[in-house]
C-alpha positions in Angstrom: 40.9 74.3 49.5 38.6 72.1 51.6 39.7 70.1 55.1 38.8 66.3 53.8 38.7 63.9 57.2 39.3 60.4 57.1 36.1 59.6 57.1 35.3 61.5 53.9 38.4 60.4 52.2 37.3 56.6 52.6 33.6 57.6 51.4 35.3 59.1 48.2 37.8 56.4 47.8 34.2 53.4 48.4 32.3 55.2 45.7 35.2 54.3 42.9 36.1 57.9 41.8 39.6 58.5 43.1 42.0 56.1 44.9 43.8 57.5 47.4 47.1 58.7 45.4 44.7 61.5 44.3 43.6 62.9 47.2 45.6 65.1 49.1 44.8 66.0 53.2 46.2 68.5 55.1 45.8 70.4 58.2 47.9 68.2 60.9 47.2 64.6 59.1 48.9 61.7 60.3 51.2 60.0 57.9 53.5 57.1 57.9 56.6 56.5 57.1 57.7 52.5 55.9 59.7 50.7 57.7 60.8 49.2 53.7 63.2 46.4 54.5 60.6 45.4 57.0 57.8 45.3 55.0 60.0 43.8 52.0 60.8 40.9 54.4 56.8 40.2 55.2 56.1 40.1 51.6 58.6 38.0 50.7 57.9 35.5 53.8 54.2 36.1 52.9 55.3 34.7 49.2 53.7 37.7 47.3 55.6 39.7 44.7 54.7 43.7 44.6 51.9 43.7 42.5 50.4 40.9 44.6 50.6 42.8 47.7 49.4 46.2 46.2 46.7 44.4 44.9 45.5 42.6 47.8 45.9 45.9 50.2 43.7 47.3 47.3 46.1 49.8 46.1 46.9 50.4 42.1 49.8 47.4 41.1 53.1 49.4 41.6 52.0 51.5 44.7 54.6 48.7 46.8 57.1 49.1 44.4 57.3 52.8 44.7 57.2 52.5 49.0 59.5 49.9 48.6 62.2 52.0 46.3 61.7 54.9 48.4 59.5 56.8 45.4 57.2 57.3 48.2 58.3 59.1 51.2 54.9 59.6 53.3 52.0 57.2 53.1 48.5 57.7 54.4 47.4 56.3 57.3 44.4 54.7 55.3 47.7 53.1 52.5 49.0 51.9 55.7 46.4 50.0 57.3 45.5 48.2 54.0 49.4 47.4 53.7 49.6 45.9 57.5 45.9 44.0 57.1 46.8 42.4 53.2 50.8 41.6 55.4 48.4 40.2 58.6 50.8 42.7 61.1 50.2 45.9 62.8 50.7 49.4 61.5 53.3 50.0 63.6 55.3 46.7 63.0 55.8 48.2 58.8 55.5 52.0 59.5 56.7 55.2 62.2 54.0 57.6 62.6 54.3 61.2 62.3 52.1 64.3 62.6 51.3 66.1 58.8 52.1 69.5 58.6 
């Protein structure tokens, strides 16, 4: 196994070969946990369906779906900034932070 920063995720994810579903940090990562009615109620006032939103945060078409269902427990903080840019709203206003493992 290999420590992958940020930085090198994003550099991964910006030449087209993985998104970030497929690339797994560790080593004391921060990840998010959504706030899901919250961020259901800004996509719905932003008039956007699910696949609208994942799409416009850049994320494959039923990654808001799954957050939204609870699927996923833990986003990355990279997933979470898109999210809170494509709803116009801080990170913190759709997401609690926590330390990885």
């Amino acid at each position: 196994k290999i420590r992958l920063t940020s930085t090198i995720v994003r550099a991964i994810i910006s030449i087209g070969e993985y998104d970030s579903t497929q690339i797994c940090l560790f080593g004391g990562e921060d990840v998010y946990i959504a706030k899901r009615d919250e961020i259901k109620r800004r996509r719905l006032e932003s008039g956007l369906n699910k696949k609208e939103l994942s799409l416009k945060a850049g994320l494959p078409a039923n990654a808001i779906g799954r957050i939204e269902k609870g699927e996923s427990e833990q986003t990355h903080p990279l997933r979470a900034r898109a999210i809170a840019e494509a709803l116009r709203c801080g990170v913190e206003d759709i997401f609690t932070e926590t330390k990885g493992a």
